[in-house]
ZADO-1210 file (C-alpha; in nm, 4 decimals, padded with zeros to 6 digits):
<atoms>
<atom x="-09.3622" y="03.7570" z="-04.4141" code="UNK" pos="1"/>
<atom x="-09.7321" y="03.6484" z="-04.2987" code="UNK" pos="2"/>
<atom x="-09.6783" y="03.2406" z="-04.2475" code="UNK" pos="3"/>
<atom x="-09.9109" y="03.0781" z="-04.0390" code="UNK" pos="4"/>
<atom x="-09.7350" y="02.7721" z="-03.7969" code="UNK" pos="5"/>
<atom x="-09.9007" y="02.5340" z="-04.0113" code="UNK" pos="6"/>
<atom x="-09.8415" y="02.6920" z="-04.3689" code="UNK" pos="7"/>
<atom x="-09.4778" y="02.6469" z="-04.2349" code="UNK" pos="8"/>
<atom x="-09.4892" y="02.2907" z="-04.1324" code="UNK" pos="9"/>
<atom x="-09.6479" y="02.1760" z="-04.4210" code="UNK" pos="10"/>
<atom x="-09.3611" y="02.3781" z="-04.6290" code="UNK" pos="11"/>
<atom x="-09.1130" y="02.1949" z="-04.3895" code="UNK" pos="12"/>
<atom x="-09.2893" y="01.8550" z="-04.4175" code="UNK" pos="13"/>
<atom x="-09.2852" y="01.8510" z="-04.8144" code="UNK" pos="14"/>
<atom x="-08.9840" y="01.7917" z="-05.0454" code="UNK" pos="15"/>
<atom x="-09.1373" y="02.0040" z="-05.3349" code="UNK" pos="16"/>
<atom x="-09.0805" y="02.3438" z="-05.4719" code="UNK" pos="17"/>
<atom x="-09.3339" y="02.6054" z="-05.2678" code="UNK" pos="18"/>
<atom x="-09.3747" y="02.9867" z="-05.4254" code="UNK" pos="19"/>
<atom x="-09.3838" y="03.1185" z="-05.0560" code="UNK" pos="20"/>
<atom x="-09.4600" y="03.3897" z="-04.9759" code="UNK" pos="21"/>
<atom x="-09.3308" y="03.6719" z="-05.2275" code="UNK" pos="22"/>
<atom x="-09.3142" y="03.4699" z="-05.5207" code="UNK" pos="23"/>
<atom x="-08.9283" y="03.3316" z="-05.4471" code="UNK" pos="24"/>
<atom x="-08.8719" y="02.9905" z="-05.4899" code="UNK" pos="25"/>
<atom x="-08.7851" y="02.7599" z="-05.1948" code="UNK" pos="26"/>
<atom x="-08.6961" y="02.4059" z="-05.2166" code="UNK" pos="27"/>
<atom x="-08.6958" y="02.1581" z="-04.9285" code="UNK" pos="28"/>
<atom x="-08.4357" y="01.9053" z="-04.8371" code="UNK" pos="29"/>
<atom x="-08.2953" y="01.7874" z="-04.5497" code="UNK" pos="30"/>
<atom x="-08.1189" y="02.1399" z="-04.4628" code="UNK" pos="31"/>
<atom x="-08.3227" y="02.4493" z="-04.3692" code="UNK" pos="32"/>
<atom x="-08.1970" y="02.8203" z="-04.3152" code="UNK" pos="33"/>
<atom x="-08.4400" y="03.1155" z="-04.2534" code="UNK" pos="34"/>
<atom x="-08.3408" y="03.4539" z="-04.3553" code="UNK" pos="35"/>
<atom x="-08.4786" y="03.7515" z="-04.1543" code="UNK" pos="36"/>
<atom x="-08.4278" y="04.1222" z="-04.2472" code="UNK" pos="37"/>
<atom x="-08.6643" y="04.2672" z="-04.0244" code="UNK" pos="38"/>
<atom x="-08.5375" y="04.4832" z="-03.7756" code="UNK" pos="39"/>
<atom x="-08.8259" y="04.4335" z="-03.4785" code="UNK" pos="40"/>
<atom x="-08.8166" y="04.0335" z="-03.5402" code="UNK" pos="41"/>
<atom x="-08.4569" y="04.0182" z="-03.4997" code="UNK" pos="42"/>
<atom x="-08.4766" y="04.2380" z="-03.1930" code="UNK" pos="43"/>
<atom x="-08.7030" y="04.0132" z="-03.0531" code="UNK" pos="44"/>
<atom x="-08.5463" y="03.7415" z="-03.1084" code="UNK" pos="45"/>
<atom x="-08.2251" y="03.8979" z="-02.9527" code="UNK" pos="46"/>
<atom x="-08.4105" y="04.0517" z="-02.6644" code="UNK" pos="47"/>
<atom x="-08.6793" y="03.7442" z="-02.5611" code="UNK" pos="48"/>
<atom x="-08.4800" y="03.4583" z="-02.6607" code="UNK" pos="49"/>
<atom x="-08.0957" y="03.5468" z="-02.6489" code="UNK" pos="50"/>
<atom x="-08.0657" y="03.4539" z="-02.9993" code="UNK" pos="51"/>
<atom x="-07.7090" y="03.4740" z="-03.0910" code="UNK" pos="52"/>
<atom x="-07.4651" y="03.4012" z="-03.3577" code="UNK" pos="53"/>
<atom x="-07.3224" y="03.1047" z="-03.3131" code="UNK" pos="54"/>
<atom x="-07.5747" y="03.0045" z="-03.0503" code="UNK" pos="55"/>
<atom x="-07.4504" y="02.6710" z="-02.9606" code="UNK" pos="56"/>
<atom x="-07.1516" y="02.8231" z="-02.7602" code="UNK" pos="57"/>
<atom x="-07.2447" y="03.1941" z="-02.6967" code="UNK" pos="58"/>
<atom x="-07.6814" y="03.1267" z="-02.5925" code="UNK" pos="59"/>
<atom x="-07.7765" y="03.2232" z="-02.2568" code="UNK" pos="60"/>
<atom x="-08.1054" y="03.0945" z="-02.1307" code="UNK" pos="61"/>
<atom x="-08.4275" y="03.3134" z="-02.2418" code="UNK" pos="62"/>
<atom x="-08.6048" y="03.4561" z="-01.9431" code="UNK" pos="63"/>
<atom x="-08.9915" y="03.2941" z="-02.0259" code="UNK" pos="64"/>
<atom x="-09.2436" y="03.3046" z="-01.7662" code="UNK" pos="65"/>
<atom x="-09.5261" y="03.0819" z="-02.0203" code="UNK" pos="66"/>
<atom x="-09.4386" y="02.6553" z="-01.9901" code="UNK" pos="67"/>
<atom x="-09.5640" y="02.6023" z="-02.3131" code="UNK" pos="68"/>
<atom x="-09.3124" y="02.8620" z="-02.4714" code="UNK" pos="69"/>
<atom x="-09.0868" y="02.7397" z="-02.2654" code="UNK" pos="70"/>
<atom x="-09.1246" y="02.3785" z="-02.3881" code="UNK" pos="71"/>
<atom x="-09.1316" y="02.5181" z="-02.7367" code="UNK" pos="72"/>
<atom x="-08.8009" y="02.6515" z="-02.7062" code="UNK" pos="73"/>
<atom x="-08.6554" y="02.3510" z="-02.5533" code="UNK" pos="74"/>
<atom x="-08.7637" y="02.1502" z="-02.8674" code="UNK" pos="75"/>
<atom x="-08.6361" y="02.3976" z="-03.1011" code="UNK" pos="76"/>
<atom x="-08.2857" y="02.3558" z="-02.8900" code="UNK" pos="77"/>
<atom x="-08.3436" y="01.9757" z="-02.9415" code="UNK" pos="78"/>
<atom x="-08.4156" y="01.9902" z="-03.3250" code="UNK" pos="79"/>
<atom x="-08.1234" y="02.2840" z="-03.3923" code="UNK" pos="80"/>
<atom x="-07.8771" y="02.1382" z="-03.1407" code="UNK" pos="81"/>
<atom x="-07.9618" y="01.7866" z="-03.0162" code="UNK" pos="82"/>
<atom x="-08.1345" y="01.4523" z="-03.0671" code="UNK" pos="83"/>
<atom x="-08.3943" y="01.2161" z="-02.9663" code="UNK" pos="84"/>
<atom x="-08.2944" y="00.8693" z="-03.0076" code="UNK" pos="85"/>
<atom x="-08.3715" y="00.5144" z="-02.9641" code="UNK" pos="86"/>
<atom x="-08.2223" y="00.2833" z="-02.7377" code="UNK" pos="87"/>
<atom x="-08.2030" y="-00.1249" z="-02.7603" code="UNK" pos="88"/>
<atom x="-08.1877" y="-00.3973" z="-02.5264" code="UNK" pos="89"/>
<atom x="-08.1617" y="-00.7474" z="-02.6952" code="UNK" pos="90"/>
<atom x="-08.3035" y="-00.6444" z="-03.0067" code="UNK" pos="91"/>
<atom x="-08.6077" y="-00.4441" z="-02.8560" code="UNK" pos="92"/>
<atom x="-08.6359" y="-00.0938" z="-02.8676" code="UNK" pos="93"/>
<atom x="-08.6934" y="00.0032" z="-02.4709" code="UNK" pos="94"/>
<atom x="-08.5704" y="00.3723" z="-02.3880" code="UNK" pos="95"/>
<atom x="-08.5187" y="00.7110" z="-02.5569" code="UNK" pos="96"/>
<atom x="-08.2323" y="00.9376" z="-02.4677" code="UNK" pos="97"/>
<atom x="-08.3091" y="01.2965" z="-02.5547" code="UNK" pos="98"/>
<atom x="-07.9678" y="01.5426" z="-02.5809" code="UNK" pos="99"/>
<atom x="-07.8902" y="01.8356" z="-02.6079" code="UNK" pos="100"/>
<atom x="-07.5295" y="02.0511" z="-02.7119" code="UNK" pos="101"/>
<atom x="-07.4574" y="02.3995" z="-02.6096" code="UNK" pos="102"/>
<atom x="-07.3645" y="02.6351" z="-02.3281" code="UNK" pos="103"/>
<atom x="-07.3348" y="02.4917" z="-01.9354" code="UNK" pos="104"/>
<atom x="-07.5861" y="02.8164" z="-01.8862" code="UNK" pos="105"/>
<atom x="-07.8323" y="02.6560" z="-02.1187" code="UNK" pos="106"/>
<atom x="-07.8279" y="02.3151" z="-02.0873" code="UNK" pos="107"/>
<atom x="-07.8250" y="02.3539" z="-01.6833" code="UNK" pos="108"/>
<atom x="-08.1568" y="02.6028" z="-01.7500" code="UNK" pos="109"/>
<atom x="-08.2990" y="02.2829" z="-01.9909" code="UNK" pos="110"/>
<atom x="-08.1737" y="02.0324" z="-01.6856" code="UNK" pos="111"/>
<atom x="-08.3875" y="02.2628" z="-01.4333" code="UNK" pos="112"/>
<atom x="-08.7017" y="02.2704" z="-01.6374" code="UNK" pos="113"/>
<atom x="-08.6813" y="01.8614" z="-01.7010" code="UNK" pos="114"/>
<atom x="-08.6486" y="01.8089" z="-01.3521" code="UNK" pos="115"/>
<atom x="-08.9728" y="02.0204" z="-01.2449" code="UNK" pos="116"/>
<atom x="-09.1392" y="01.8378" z="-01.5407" code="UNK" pos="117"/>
<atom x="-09.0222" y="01.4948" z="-01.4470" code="UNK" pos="118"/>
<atom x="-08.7990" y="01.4449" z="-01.1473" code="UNK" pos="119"/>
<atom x="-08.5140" y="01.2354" z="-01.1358" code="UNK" pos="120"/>
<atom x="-08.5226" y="00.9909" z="-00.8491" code="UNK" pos="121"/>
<atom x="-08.1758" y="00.8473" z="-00.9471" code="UNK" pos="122"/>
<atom x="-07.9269" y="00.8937" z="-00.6845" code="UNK" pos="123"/>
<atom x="-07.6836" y="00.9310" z="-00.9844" code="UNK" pos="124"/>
<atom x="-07.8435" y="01.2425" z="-01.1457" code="UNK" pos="125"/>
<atom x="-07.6845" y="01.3742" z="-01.5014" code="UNK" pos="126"/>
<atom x="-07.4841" y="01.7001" z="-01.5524" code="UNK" pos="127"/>
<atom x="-07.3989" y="01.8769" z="-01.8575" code="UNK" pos="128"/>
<atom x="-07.0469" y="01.7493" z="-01.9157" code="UNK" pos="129"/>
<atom x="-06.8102" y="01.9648" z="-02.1616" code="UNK" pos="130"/>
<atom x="-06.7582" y="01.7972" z="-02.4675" code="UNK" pos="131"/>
<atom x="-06.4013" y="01.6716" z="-02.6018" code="UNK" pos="132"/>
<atom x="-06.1926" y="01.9637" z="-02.7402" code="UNK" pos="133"/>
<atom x="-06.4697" y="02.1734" z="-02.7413" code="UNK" pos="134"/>
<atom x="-06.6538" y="02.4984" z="-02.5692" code="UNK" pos="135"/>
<atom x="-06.9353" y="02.3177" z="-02.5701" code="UNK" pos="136"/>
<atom x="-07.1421" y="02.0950" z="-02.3171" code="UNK" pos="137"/>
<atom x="-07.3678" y="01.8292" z="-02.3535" code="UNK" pos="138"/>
<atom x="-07.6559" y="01.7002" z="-02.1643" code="UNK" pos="139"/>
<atom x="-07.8646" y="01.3577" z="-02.1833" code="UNK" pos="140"/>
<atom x="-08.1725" y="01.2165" z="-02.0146" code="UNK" pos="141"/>
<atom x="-08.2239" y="00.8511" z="-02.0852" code="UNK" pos="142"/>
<atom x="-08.4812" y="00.5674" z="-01.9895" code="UNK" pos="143"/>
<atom x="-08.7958" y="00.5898" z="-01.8368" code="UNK" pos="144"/>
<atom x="-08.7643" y="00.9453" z="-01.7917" code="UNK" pos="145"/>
<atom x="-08.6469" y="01.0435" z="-02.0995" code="UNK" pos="146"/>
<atom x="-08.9401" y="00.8062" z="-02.2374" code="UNK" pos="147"/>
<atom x="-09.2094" y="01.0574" z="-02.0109" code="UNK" pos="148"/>
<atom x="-08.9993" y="01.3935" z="-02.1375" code="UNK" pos="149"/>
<atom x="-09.0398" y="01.2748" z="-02.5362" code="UNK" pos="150"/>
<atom x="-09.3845" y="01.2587" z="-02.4585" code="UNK" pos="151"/>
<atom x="-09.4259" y="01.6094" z="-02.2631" code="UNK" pos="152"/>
<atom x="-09.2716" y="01.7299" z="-02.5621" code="UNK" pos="153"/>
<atom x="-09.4200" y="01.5961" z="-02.8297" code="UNK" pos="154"/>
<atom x="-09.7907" y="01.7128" z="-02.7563" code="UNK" pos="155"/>
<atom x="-09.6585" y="02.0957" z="-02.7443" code="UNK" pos="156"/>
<atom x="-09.8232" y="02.1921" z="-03.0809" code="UNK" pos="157"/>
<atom x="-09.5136" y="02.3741" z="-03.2688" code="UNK" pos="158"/>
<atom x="-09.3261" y="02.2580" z="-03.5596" code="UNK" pos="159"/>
<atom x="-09.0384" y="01.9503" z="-03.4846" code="UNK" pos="160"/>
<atom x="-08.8346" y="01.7614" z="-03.6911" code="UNK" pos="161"/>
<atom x="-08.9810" y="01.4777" z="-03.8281" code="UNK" pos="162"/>
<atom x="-08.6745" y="01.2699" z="-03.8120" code="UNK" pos="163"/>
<atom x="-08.6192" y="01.3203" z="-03.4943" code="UNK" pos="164"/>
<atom x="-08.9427" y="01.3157" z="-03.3034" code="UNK" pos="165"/>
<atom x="-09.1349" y="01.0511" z="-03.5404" code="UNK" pos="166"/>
<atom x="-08.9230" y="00.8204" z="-03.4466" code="UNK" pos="167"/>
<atom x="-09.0453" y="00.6610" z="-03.1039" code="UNK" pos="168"/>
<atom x="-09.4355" y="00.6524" z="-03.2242" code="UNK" pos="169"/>
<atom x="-09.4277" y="00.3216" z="-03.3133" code="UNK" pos="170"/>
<atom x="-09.2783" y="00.1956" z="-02.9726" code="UNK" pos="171"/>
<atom x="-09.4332" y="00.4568" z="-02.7286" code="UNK" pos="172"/>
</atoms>
């Protein structure tokens, strides 16, 4: 399959019918799953990434030496497994929390690379905490920081969930 980034976010970004790219029909909605027979991608993916079945609770952390594909895999773990959402104070939108779900390894890896990015001068710093009846952690980062993460993020040029990333422009 021969998709450029941006032949895929326009697919992603549209709710019509696309013949992509061997004639099979693919409609959008809000659910997405991508298929992959090939052998070397799936290796890859395996081998560079850690990419699992059942990633939320089995992923270890990649070993990436490039920050910008490290950043891209952090969003992809934030649009898979995670949110970005808006917090109010009296009415007025003045903090985003980004967080994330998945493996202590993970989200402790994710924790590291926030706090080289933007450090947390809190004296009460935030740990992935495991989840209610579940194998699974999560981890947060809220206020200003989590304002100056969203917008690390954001300018890495890879594909991100509308829904989810959109929705701070009009307040920061």
């Amino acid at each position: 399959m021969r998709c450029s980034h941006h032949q895929i976010a326009e697919m992603h970004n549209s709710n019509q019918k696309h013949q992509y790219p061997f004639g099979k029909t693919y409609t959008n909605g809000k659910a997405f799953r991508l298929r992959i027979n090939s052998k070397q991608i799936c290796d890859d993916l395996i081998g560079r990434f850690n990419i699992t079945p059942n990633k939320s609770l089995t992923l270890e952390p990649p070993v990436l030496d490039n920050e910008q594909l490290i950043k891209a895999f952090i969003i992809g773990l934030i649009d898979g497994d995670g949110g970005v959402n808006l917090f109010k104070v009296k009415g007025k939108v003045n903090s985003i929390e980004i967080d994330l779900t998945g493996t202590i390894e993970v989200l402790n890896w994710v924790k590291n690379w926030f706090d080289i990015w933007v450090p947390n001068n809190h004296y009460k710093c935030a740990k992935p905490k495991q989840s209610m009846n579940s194998k699974a952690y999560r981890y947060h980062v809220a206020g200003k920081r989590g304002i100056e993460l969203w917008k690390i993020l954001s300018q890495v040029n890879v594909p991100k969930l509308k829904r989810k990333w959109h929705k701070p422009l009009p307040y920061f």
